[in-house]
C-alpha positions, -999 to +999 in steps of 0.1 A: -928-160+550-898-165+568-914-170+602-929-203+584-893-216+577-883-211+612-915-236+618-902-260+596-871-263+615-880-289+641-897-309+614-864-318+595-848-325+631-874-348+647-893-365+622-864-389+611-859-398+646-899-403+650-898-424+616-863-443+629-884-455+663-910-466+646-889-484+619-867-501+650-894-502+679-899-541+672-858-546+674-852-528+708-841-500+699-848-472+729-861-440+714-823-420+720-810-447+699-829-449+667-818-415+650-781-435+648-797-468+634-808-445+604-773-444+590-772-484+587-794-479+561-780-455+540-752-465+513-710-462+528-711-428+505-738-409+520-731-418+554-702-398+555-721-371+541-752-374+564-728-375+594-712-344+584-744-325+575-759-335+614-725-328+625-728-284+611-763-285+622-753-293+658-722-267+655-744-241+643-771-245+672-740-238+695-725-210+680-763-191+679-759-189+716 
């Protein structure tokens, strides 16, 4: 059971930036660019929120190592 969570890790971390490119493919957006646009969208409250939630994901993948 566990070893299907650790499979469903890389879905949470690239499927927004898959469904970002495709939302901003027609703007010009380059593919390392649309995960970012995402947070244009969401409301001034839970940007901060999403920000801070990417930001202890990232910390935690470099204190694994």
């Amino acid at each position: 059971m566990t070893g299907l969570f650790k499979l469903l890790g890389p879905l949470y971390l690239v499927l927004p930036g898959i469904i970002a490119y495709h939302l901003y493919a027609d703007q010009g957006v380059r593919a390392d660019e649309a995960y970012g646009h995402l947070f244009n969208v969401l409301p001034p409250y839970l940007t901060g929120f999403s920000l801070r939630s990417w930001l202890v994901r990232f910390c935690r993948r470099l204190t694994r190592r």
